[in-house]
ZAPA-868010 format. One record per atom (N, C-alpha, C, O, CB): x, y, z; residue in one letter. Coordinates in steps of 0.05 Angstrom, whole numbers, padded with zeros to 5 digits, always signed. Glycine has a CB too. Example, Ala and Ser with C-alpha at 12.3 -4.5 7.8 and 13.67 -1.06 7.14 Angstrom:
// ZAPA-868010
+00264-00114+00156A/+00246-00090+00156A/+00264-00066+00156A/+00285-00066+00169A/+00226-00089+00181A/+00257-00045+00142S/+00273-00021+00143S/+00258+00001+00157S/+00268+00023+00161S/+00282-00012+00114S/
END
This chain:
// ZAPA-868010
+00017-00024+00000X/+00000+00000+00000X/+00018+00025+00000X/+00036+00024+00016X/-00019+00000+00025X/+00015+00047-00015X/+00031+00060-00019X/+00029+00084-00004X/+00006+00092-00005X/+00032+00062-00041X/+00046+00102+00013X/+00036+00117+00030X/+00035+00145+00024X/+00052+00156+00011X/+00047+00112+00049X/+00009+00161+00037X/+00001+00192+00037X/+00026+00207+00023X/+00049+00205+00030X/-00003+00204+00070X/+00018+00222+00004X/+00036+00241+00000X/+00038+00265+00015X/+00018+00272+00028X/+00033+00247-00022X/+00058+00279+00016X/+00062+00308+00038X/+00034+00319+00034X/+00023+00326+00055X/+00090+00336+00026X/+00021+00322+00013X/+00000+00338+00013X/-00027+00320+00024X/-00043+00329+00041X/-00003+00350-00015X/-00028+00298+00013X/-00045+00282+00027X/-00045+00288+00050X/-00066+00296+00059X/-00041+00259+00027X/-00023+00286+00066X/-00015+00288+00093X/-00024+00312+00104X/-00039+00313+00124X/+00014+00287+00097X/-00015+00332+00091X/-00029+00363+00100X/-00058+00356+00102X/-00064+00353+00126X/-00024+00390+00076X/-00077+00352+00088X/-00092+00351+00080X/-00108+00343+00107X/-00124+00357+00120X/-00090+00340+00058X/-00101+00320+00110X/-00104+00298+00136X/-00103+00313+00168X/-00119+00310+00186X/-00073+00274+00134X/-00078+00331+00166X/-00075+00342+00194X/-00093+00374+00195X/-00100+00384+00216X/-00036+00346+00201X/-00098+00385+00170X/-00116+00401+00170X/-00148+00405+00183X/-00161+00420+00197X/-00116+00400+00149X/-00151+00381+00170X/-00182+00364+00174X/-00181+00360+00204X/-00201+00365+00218X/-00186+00330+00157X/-00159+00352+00213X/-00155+00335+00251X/-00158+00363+00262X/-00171+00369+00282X/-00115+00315+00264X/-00144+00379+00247X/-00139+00413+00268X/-00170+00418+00265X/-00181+00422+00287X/-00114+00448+00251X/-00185+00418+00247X/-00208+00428+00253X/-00229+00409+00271X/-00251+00418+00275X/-00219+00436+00229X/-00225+00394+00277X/-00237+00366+00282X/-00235+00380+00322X/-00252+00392+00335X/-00211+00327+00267X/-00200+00370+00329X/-00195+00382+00348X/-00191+00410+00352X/-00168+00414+00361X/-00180+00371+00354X/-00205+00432+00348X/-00212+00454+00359X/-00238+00455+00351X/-00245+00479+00354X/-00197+00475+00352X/-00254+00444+00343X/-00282+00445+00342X/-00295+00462+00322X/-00319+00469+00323X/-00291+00452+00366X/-00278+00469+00303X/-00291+00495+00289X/-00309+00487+00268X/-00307+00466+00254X/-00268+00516+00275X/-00329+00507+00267X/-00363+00512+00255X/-00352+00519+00227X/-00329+00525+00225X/-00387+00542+00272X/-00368+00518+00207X/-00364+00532+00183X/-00365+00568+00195X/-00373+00581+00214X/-00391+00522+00158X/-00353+00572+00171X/-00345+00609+00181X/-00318+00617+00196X/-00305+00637+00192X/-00368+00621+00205X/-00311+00593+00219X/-00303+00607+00238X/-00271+00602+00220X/-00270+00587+00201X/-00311+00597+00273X/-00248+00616+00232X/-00227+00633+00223X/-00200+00602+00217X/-00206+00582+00230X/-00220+00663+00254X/-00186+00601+00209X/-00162+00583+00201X/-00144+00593+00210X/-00143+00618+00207X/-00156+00579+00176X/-00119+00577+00225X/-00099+00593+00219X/-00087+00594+00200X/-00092+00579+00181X/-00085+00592+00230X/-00068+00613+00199X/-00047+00629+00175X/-00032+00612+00166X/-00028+00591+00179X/-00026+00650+00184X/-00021+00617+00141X/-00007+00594+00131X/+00025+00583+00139X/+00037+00561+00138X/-00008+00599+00103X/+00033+00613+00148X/+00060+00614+00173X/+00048+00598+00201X/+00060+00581+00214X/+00070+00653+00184X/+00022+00608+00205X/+00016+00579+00239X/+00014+00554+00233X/+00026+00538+00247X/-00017+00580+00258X/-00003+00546+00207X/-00011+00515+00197X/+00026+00500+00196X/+00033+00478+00204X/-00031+00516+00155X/+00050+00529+00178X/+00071+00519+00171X/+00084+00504+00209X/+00098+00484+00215X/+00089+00546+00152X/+00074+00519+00222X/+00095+00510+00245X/+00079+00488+00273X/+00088+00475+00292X/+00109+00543+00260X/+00058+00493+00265X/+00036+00480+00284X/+00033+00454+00268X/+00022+00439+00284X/+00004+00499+00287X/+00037+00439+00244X/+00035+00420+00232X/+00066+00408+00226X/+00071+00384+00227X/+00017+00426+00211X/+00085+00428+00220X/+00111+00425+00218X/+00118+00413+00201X/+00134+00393+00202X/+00120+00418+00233X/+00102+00428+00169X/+00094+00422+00148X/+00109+00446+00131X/+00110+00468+00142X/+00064+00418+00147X/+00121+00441+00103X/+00120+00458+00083X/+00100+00477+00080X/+00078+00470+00087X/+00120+00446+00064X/+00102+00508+00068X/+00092+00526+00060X/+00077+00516+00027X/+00058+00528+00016X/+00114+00547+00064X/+00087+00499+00018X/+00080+00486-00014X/+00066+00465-00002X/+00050+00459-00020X/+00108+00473-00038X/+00060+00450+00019X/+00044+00430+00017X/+00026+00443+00026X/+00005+00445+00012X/+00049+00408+00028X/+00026+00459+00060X/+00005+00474+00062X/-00016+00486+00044X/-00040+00481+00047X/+00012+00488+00071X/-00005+00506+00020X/-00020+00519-00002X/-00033+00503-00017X/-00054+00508-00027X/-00005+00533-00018X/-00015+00470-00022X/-00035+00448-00046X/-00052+00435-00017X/-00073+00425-00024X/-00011+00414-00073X/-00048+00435+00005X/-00074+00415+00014X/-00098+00434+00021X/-00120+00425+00016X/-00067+00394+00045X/-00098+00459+00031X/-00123+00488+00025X/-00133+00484-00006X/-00157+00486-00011X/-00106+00529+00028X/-00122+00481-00020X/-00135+00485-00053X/-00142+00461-00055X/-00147+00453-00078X/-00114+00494-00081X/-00144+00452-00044X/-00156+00412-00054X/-00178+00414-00021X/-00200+00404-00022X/-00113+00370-00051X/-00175+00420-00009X/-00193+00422+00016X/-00220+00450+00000X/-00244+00451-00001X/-00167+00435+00053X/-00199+00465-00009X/-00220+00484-00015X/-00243+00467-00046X/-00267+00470-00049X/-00199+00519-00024X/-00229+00457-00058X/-00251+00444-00077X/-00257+00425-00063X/-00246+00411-00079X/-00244+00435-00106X/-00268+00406-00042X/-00282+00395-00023X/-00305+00415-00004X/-00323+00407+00010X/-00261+00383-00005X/-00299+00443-00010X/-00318+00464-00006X/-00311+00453+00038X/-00327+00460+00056X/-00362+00457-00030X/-00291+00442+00043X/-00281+00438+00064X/-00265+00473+00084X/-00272+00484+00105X/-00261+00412+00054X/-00250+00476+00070X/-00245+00506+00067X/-00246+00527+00053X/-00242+00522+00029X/-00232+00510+00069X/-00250+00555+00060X/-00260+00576+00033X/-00238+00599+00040X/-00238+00614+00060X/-00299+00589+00034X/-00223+00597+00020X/-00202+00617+00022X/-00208+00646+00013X/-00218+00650-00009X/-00180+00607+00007X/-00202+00663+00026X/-00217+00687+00024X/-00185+00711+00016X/-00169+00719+00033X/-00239+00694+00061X/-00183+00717-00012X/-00164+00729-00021X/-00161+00753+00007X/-00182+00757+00020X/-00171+00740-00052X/-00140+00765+00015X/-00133+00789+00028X/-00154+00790+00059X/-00158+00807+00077X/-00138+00817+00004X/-00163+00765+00055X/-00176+00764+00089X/-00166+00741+00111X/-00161+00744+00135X/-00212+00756+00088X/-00164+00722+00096X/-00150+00695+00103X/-00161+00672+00097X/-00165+00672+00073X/-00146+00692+00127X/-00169+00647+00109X/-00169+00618+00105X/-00199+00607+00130X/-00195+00609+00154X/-00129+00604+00114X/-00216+00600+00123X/-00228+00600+00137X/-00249+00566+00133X/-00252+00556+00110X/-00238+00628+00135X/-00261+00554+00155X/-00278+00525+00149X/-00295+00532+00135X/-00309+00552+00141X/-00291+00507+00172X/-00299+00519+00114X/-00321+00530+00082X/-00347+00504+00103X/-00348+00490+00123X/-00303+00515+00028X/-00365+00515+00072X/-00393+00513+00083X/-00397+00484+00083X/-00419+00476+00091X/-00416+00529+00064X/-00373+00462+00076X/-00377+00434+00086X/-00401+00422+00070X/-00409+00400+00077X/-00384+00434+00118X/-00413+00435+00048X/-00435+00426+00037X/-00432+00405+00009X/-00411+00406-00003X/-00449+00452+00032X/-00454+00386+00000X/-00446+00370-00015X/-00442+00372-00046X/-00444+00354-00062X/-00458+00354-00009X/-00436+00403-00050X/-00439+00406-00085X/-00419+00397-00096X/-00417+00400-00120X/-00442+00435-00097X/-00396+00385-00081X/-00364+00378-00107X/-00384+00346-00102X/-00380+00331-00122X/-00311+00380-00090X/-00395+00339-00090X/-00412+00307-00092X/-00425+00308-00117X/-00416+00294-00134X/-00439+00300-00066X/-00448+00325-00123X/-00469+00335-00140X/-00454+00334-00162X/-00462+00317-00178X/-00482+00361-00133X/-00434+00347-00170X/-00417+00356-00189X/-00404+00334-00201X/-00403+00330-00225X/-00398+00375-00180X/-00391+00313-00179X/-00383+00288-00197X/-00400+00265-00194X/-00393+00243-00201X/-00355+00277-00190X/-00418+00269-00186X/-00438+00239-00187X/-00450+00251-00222X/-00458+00234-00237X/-00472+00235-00152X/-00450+00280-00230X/-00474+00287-00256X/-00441+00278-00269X/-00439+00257-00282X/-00496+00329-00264X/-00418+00293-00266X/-00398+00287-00288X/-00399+00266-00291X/-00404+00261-00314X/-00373+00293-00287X/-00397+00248-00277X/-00402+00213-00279X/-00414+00202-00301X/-00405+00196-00323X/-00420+00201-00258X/-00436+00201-00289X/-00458+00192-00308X/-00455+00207-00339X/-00455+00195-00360X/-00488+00201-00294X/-00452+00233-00334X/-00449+00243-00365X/-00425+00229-00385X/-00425+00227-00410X/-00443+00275-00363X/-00406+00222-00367X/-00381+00204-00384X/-00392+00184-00390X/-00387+00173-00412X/-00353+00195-00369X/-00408+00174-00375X/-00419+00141-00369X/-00433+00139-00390X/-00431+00118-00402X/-00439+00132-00342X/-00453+00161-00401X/-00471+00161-00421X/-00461+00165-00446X/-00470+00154-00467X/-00489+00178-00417X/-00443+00180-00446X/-00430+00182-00470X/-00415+00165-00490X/-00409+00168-00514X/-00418+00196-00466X/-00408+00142-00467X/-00393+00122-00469X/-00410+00093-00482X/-00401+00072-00490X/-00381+00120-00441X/-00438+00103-00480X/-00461+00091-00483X/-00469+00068-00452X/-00489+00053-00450X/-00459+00076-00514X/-00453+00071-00437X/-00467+00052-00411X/-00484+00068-00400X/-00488+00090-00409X/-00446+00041-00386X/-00495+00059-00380X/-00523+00067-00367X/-00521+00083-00347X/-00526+00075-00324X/-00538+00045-00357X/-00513+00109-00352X/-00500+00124-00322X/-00525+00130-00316X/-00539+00122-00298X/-00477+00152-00321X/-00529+00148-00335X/-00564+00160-00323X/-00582+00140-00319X/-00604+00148-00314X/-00582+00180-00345X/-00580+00115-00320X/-00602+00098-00315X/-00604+00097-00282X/-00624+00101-00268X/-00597+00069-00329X/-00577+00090-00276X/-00562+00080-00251X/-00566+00105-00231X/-00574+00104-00208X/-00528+00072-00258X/-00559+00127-00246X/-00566+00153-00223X/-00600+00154-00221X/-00608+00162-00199X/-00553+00190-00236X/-00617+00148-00236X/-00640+00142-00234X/-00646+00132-00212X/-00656+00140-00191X/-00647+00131-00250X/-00639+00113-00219X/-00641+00088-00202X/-00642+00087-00170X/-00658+00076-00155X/-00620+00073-00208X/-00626+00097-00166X/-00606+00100-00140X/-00629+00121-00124X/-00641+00118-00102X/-00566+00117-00146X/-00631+00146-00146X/-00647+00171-00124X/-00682+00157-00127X/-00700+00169-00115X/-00644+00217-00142X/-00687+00133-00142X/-00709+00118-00140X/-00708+00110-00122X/-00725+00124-00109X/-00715+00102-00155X/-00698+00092-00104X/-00691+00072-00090X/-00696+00093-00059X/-00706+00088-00038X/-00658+00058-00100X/-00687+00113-00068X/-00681+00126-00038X/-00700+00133-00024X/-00705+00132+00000X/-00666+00149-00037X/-00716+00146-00053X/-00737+00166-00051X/-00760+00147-00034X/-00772+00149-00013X/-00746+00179-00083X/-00761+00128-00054X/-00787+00101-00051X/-00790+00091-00028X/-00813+00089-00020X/-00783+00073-00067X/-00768+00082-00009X/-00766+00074+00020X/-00764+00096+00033X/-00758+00091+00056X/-00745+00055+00028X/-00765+00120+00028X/-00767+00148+00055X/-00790+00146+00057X/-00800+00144+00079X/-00757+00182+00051X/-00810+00147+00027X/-00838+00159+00034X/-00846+00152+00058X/-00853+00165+00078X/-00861+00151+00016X/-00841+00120+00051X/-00859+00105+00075X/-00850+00119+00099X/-00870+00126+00113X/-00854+00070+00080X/-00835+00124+00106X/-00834+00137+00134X/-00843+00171+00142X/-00842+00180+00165X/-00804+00133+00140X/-00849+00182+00124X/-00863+00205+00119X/-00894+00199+00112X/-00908+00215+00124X/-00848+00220+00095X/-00904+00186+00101X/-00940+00180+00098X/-00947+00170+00126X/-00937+00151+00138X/-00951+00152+00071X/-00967+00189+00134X/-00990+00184+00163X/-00972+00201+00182X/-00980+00202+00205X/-00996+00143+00178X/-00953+00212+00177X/-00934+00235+00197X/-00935+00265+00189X/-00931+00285+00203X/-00899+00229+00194X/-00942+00263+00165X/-00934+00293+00162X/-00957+00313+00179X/-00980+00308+00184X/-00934+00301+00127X/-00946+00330+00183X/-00963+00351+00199X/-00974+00369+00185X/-00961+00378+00166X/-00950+00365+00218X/-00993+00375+00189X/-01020+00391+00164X/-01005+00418+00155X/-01008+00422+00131X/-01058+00404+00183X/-00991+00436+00169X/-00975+00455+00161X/-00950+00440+00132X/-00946+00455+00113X/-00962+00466+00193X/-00938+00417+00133X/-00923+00406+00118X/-00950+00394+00085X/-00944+00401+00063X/-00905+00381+00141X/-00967+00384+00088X/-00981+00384+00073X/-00999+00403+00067X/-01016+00396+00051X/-00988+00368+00075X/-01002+00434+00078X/-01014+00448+00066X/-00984+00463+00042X/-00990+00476+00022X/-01033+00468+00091X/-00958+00456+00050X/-00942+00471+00031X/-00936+00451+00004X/-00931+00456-00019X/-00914+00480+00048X/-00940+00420+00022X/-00939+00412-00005X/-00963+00414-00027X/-00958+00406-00050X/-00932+00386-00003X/-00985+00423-00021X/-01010+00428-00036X/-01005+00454-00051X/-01017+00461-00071X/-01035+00430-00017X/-00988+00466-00040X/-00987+00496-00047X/-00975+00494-00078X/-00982+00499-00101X/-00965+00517-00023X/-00946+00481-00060X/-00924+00476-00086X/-00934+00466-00111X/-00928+00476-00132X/-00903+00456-00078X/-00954+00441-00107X/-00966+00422-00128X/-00983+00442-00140X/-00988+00438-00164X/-00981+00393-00117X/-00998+00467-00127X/-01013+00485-00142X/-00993+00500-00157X/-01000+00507-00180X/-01032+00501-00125X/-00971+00506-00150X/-00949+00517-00170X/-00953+00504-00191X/-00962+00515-00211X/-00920+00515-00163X/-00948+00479-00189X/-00932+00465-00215X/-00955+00465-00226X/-00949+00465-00249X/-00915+00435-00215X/-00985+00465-00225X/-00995+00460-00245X/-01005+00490-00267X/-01015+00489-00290X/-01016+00441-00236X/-00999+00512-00254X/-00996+00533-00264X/-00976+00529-00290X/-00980+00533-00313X/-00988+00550-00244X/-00948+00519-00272X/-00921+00529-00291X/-00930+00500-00311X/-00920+00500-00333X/-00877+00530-00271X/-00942+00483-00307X/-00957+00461-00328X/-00962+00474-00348X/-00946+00477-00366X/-00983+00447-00320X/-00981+00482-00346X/-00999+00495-00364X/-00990+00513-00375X/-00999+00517-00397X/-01019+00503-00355X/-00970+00531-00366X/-00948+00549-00391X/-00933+00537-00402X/-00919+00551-00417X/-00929+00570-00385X/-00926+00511-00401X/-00902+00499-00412X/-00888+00484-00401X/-00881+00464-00415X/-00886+00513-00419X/-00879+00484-00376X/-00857+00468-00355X/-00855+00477-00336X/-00852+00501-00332X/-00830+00465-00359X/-00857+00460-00317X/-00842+00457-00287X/-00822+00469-00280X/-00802+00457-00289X/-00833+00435-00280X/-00818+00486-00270X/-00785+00502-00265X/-00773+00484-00245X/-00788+00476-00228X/-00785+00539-00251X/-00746+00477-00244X/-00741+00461-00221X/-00735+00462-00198X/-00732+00444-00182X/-00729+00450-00223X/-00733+00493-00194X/-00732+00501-00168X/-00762+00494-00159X/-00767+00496-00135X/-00724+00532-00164X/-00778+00487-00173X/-00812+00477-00155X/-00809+00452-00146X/-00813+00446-00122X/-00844+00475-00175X/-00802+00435-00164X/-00793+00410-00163X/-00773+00405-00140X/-00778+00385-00127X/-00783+00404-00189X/-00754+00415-00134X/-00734+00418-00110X/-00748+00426-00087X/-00749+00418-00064X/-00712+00437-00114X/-00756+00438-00095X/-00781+00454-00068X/-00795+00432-00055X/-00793+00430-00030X/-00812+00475-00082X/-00809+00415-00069X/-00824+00402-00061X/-00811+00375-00052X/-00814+00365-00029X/-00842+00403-00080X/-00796+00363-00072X/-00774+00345-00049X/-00764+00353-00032X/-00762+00332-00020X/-00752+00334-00056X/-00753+00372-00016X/-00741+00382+00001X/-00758+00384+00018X/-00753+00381+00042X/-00729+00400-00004X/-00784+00391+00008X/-00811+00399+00041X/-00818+00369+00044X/-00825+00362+00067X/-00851+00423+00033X/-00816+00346+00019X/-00828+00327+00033X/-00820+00309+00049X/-00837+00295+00060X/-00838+00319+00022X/-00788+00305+00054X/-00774+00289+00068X/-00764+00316+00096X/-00755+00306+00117X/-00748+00273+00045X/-00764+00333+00096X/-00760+00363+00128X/-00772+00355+00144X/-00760+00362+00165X/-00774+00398+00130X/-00795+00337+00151X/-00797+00325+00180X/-00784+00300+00184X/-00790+00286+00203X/-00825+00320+00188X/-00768+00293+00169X/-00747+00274+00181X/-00723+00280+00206X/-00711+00265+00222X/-00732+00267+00157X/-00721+00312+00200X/-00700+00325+00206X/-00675+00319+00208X/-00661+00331+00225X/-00704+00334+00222X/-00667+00303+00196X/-00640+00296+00179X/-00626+00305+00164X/-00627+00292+00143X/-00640+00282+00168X/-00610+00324+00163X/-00599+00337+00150X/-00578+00335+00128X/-00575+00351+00110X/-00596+00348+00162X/-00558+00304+00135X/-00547+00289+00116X/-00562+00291+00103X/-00561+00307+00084X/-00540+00268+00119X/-00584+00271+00108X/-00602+00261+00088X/-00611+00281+00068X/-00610+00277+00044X/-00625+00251+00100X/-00620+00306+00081X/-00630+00324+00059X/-00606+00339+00043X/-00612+00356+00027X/-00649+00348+00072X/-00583+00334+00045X/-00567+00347+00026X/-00556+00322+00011X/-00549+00326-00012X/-00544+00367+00039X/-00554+00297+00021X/-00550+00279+00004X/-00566+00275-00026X/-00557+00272-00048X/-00551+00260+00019X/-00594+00274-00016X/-00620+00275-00031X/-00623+00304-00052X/-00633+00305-00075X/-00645+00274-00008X/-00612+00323-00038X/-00603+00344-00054X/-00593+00337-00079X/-00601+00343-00101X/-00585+00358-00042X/-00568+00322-00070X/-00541+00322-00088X/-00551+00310-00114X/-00547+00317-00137X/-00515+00304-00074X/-00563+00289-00103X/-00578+00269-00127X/-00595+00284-00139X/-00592+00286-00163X/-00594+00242-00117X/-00610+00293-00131X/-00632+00318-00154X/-00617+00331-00164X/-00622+00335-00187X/-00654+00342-00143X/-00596+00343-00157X/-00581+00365-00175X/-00567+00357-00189X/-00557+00374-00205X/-00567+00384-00166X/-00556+00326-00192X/-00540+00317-00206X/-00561+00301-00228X/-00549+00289-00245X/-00518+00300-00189X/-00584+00300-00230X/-00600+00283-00246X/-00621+00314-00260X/-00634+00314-00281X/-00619+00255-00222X/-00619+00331-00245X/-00621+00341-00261X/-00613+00361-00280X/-00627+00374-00295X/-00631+00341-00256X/-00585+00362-00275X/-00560+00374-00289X/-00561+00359-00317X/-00561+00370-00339X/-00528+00368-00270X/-00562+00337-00312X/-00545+00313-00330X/-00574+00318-00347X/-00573+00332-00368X/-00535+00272-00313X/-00596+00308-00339X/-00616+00310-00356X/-00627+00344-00375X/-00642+00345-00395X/-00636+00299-00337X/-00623+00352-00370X/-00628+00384-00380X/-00600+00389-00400X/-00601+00402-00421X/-00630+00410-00349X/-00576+00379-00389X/-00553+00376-00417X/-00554+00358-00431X/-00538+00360-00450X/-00528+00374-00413X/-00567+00337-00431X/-00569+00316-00449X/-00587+00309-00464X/-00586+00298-00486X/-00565+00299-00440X/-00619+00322-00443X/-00642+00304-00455X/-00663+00329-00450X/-00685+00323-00459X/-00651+00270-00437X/-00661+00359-00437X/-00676+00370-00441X/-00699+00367-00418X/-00698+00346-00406X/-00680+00366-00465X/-00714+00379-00412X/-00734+00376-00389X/-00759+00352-00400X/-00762+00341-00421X/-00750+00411-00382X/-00774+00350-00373X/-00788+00329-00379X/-00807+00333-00403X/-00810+00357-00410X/-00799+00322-00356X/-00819+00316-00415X/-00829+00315-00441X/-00861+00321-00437X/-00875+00325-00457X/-00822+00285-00455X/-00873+00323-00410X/-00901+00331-00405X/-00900+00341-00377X/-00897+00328-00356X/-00922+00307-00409X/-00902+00358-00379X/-00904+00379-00355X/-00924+00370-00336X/-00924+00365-00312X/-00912+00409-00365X/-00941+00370-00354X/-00974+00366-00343X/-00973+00331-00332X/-00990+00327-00316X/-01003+00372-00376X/-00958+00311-00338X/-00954+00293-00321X/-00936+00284-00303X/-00934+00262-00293X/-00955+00281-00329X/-00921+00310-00298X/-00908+00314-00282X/-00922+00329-00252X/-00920+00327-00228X/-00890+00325-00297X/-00934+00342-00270X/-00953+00354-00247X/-00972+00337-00225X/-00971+00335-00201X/-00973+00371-00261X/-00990+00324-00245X/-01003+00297-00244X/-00984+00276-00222X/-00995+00263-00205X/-01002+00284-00278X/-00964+00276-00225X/-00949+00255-00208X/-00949+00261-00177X/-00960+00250-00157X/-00919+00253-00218X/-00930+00284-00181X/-00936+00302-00151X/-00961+00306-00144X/-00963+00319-00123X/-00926+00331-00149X/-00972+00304-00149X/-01007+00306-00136X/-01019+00283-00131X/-01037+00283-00113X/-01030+00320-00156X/-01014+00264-00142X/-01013+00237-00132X/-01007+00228-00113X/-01017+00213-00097X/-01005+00224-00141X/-00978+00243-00115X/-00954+00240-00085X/-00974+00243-00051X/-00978+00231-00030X/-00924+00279-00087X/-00981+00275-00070X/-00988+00281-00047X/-01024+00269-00037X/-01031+00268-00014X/-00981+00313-00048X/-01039+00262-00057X/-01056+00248-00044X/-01050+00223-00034X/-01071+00213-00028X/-01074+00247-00056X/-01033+00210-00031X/-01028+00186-00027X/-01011+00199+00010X/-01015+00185+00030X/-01006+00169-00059X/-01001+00215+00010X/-01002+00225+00027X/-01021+00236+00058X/-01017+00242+00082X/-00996+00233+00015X/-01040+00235+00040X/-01061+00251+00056X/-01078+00229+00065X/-01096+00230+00082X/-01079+00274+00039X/-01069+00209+00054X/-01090+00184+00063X/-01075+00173+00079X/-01088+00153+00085X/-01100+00163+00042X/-01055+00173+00092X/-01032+00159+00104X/-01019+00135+00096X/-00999+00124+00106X/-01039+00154+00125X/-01039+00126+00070X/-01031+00090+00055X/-00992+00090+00054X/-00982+00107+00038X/-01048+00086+00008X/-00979+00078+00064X/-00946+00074+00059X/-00947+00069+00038X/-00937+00085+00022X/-00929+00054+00071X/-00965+00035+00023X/-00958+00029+00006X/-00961+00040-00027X/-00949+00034-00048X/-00964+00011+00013X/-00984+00060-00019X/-00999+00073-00044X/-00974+00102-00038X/-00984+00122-00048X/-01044+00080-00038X/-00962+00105-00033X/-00947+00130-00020X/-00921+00120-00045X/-00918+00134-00065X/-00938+00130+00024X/-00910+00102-00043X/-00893+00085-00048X/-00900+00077-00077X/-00882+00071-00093X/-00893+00063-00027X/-00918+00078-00081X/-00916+00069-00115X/-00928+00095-00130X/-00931+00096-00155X/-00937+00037-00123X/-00934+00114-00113X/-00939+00131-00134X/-00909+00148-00128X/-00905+00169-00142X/-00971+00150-00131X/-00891+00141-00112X/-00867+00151-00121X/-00847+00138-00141X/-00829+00150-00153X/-00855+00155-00102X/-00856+00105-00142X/-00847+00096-00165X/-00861+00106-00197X/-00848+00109-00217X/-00848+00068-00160X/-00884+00108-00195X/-00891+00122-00213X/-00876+00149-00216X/-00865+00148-00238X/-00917+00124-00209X/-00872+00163-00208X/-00860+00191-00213X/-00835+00184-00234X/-00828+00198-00253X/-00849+00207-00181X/-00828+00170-00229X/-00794+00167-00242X/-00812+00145-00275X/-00799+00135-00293X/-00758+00138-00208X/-00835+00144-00273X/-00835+00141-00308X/-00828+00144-00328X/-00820+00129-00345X/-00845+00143-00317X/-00834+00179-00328X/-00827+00198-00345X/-00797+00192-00350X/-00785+00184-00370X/-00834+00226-00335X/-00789+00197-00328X/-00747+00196-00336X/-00744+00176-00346X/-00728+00179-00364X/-00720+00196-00311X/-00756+00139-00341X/-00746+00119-00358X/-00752+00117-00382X/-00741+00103-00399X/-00750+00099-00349X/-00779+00137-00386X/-00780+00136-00423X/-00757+00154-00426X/-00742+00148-00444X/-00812+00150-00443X/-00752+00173-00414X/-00725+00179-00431X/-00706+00175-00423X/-00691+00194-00419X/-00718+00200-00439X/-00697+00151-00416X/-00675+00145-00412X/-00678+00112-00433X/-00660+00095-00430X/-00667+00146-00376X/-00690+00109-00442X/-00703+00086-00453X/-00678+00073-00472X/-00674+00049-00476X/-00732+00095-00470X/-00660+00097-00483X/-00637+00087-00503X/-00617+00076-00493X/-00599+00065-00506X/-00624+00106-00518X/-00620+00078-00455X/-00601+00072-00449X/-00601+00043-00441X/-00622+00036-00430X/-00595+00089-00433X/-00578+00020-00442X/-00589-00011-00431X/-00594-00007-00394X/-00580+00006-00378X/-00558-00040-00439X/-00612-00022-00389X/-00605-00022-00358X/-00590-00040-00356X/-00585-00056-00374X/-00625-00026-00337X/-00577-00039-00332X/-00554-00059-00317X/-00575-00089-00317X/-00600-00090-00315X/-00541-00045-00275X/-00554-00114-00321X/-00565-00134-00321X/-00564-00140-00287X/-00549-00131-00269X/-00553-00153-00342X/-00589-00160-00289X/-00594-00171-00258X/-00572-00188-00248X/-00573-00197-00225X/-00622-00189-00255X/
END
């Protein structure tokens, strides 16, 4: 096994310094003269493990202010799970099938634990939202900030917050990939239709009717993803 490079290594004792002093996103880094003597590390490794921490959105280096714990959030995730798949597709294998797939899978076993819980304030917003979409239906398309909206309100009484930026990541990476490749969904208006399903299936508390009208939702994307092979069983 071959071992850490200097910067790896930086990288490593960076992460521990913030680990052991406890620091929040925002709060301040030391200098690259303190990291140099408090780690007892190069000034060149220091600078490459901040620029590789900083594209981990781990730290956010702030020109002429200093070095500070970045917002820790999952968009360099988002960014290569869509680059992925987009190589994957191009290549003709089934990336987008598979990223499908996956934010299927996730989605389908949360409902159940969200149907017969949600609290009437949480289903009066998802009613709201679903009254959006069928507006932006009827002009043409779904904007996807509605669509985000509404996944995001419907798994918030979990209060999991991994979870909701993980689940993030996967919407933004599926729907990156799909809008450069394949263009928005092909009927607005059954898209609309779906989420409203969602959410009556909701309102009834049924798990299992909750659960297949979220497999239903992801129809639309397998007709267009239809060119692609799925993975064999």
């Amino acid at each position: 096994m071959s071992r850490p490079s200097r910067s790896e290594d930086a990288r490593a004792q960076i992460k521990q310094l913030i680990l052991d002093r406890r620091l929040a996103p925002g709060d301040p880094l030391p200098t690259e003269t303190e990291l140099m003597k408090l780690l007892d590390i190069s000034r060149n490794s220091v600078r490459e493990a901040l620029k590789a921490l900083q594209a981990m959105r781990i730290v956010d280096i702030r020109h002429g202010f200093g070095t500070y714990v970045g917002s820790l959030s999952l968009d360099s995730l988002a960014e290569g799970i869509a680059f992925r798949a987009a190589v994957r597709h191009h290549q003709g294998e089934a990336g987008l099938y598979e990223l499908m797939a996956v934010r299927e899978a996730l989605e389908s076993g949360l409902i159940s634990s969200v149907a017969g819980a949600l609290p009437p304030g949480d289903l009066a917003a998802l009613r709201s939202i679903v009254d959006t979409m069928r507006q932006e239906a009827e002009q043409g398309g779904v904007a996807p900030a509605t669509d985000r909206a509404f996944h995001a309100t419907l798994y918030g009484i979990l209060g999991n917050h991994l979870l909701s930026e993980v689940l993030d990541a996967f919407w933004s990476a599926m729907n990156q990939v799909r809008a450069e490749l394949h263009g928005g969904p092909s009927d607005p208006l059954s898209t609309w239709k779906q989420h409203q399903a969602i959410v009556t299936a909701l309102e009834t508390g049924d798990r299992q009717r909750a659960a297949e009208t979220m497999h239903r939702h992801f129809d639309d994307l397998r007709t267009l993803l239809s060119a692609e092979a799925a993975p064999a069983n």
